[in-house]
C-alpha positions as CSV (number, residue, x, y, z in Angstrom):
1,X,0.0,0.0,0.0
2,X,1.3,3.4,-1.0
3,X,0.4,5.2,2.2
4,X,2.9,2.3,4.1
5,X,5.6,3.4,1.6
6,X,4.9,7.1,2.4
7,X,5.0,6.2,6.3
8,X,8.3,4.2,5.6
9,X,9.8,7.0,3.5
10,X,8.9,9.6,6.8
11,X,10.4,7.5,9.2
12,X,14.0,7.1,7.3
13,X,13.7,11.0,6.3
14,X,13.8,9.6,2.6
15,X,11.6,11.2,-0.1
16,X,9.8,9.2,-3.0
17,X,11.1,9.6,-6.5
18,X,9.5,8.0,-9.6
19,X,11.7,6.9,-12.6
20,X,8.6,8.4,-14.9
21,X,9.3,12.3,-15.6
22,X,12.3,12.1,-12.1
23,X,9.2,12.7,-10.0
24,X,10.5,13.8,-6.5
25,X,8.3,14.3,-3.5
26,X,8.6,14.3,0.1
27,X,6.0,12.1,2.2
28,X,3.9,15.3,2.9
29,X,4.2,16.4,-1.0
30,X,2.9,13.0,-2.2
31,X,-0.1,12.5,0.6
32,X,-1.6,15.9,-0.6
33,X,-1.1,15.2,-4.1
34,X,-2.6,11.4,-3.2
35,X,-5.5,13.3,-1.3
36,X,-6.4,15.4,-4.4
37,X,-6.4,12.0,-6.4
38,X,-3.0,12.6,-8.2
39,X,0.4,9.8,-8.8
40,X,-1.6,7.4,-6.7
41,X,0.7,4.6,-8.4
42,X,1.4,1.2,-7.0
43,X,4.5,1.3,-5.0
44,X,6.2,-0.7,-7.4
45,X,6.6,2.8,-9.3
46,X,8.4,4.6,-5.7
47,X,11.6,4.4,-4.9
48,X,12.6,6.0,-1.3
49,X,15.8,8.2,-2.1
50,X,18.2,10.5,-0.2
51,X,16.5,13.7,-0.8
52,X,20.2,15.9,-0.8
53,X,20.5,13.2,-3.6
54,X,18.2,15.9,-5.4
55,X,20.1,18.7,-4.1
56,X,23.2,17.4,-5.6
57,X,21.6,16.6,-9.1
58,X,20.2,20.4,-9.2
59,X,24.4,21.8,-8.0
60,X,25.3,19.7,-10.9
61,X,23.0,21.1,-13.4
62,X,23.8,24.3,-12.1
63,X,27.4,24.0,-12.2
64,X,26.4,23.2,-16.1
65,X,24.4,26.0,-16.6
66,X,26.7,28.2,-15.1
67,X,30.1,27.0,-17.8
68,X,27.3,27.6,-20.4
69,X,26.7,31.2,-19.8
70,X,30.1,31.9,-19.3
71,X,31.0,30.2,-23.1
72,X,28.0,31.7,-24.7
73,X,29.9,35.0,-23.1
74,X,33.0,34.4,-24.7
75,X,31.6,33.6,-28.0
76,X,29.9,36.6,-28.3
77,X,32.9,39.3,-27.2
C-alpha cells in the first residue's frame, strides 16, 4: 500500500522519487497530491531516495548551466 511506503519514507527522512518524468516528493508532498487523487501509483513505481540526492543533481545542473553562460559569453565578445 502506497500510504505504508509514504510512512516508511517519513520515518527514514527519505523522499519518494519515480523513474517516470524524475518525480521527486517528500511524504507530505505525495499525501496531498494522493489526497487530491494525483500519482496514486502502485508502490512498485516509488523508490525511497536521499533527498540531498536531489540537491546534488540540481548543483550539478547548475554547475552546467553556469560554464554555459560563461561560453555563450566568450563567443559573443
Amino acid at each position: 500500500m502506497l500510504k505504508d511506503l509514504i510512512e516508511q519514507a517519513r520515518r527514514e527522512g527519505k523522499w519518494l522519487w519515480c523513474a517516470y518524468q524524475d518525480l521527486w516528493f517528500s511524504p507530505d508532498q505525495l499525501e496531498m497530491h494522493n489526497a487530491a487523487g494525483r500519482f496514486n501509483w502502485a508502490p512498485v513505481n516509488w523508490k525511497l531516495r536521499d533527498p540531498n540526492e536531489r540537491l546534488e543533481e540540481a548543483k550539478r545542473r547548475a554547475e552546467y548551466a553556469e560554464a554555459e553562460v560563461a561560453r555563450i559569453r566568450r563567443e559573443i565578445s
